[in-house]
GULUMBA-936025 format. One line per field, with one value per residue (C-alpha): z, x, y; chain; residue number from 1. Coordinates in steps of 0.05 Angstrom, whole numbers. Last residue first. Example, Ala and Ser with C-alpha at 12.3 -4.5 7.8 and 13.67 -1.06 7.14 Angstrom:
BEGIN
zz = 143,156
xx = 273,246
yy = -21,-90
kedo = A,A
marse = 2,1
END
This chain:
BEGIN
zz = -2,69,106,54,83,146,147,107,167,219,186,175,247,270,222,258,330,307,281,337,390,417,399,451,507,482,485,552,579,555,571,653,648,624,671,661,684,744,763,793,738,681,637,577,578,567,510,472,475,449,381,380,376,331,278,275,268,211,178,176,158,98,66,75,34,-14,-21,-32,-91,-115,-120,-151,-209,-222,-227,-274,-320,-319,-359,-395,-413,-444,-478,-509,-528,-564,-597,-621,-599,-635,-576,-620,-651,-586,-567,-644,-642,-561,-598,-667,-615,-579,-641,-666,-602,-548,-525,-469,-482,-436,-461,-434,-468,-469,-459,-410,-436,-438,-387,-414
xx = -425,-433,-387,-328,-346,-345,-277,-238,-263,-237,-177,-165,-177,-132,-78,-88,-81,-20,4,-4,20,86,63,7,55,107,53,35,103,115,46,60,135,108,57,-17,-61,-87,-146,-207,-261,-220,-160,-157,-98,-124,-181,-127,-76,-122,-143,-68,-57,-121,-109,-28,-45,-100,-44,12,-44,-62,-2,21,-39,-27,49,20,-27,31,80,23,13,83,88,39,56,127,104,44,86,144,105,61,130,159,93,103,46,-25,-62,-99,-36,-10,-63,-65,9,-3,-51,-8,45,-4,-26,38,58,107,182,204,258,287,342,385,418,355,380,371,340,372,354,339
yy = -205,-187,-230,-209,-144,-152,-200,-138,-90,-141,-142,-69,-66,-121,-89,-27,-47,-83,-18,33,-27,1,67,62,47,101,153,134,132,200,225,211,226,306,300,291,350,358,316,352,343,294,312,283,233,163,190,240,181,131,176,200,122,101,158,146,67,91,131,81,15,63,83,5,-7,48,20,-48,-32,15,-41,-82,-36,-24,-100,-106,-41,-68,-137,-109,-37,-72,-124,-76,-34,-100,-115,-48,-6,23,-12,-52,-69,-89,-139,-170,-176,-215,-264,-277,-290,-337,-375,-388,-416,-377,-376,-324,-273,-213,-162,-118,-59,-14,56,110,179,237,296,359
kedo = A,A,A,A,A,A,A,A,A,A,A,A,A,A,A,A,A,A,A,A,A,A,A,A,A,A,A,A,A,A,A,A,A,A,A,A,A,A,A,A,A,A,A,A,A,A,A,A,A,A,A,A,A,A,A,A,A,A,A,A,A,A,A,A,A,A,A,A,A,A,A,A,A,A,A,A,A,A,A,A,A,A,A,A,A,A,A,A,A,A,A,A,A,A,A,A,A,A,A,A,A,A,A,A,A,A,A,A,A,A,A,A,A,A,A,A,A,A,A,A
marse = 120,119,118,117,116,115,114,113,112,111,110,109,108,107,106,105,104,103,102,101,100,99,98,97,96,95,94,93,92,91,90,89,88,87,86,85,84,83,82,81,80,79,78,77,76,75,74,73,72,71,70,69,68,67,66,65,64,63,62,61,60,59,58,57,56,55,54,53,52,51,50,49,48,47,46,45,44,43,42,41,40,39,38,37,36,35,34,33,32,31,30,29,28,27,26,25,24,23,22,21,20,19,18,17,16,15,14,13,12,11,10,9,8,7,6,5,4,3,2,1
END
């Protein structure tokens, strides 16, 4: 079983009467020390955000992926009487489309964020 770490550093912020009696209330409710409420809203938060961006970066990695094999499949399919790409022929393709996999995705994900603020 592995222990856990311990809390040897400390972080302290001054507040009112009427905002400590605010972030007690908040913990109680929560059935938490105010110093475990404080601990969860402070690393909670930037947990939360770490993931938000994570998932985001997720996403622009797997749509670029999606759009380059996506342009790759449509610039290399072979055609009525064409041979088949070469080996330098896909190589040089694949290396142009990686080259602008994640731009091409960013635009997108842009474009898709502009459409929908559009339509609210």
């Amino acid at each position: 079983m592995v222990k856990p770490s311990l809390r040897t550093k400390s972080i302290g912020t001054k507040v009112s009467d009427a905002e400590y009696a605010a972030l007690e209330a908040r913990a109680r409710a929560e059935n938490l020390t105010l110093s475990e409420w404080m601990r969860e809203a402070l690393l909670g938060s930037s947990h939360a955000e770490n993931a938000e961006a994570a998932d985001d970066l997720l996403g622009e990695v797997l749509l670029s992926e999606v759009l380059a094999l996506r342009t790759l499949f449509l610039n290399l399919r072979p055609l009525p009487d064409h041979d088949l790409p070469s080996e330098d022929e896909v190589l040089a393709e694949k290396a142009r489309v990686d080259a602008t996999k994640m731009q091409r995705a960013r635009e997108r994900l842009a474009a898709e964020k502009k459409a929908r603020e559009a339509g609210r």
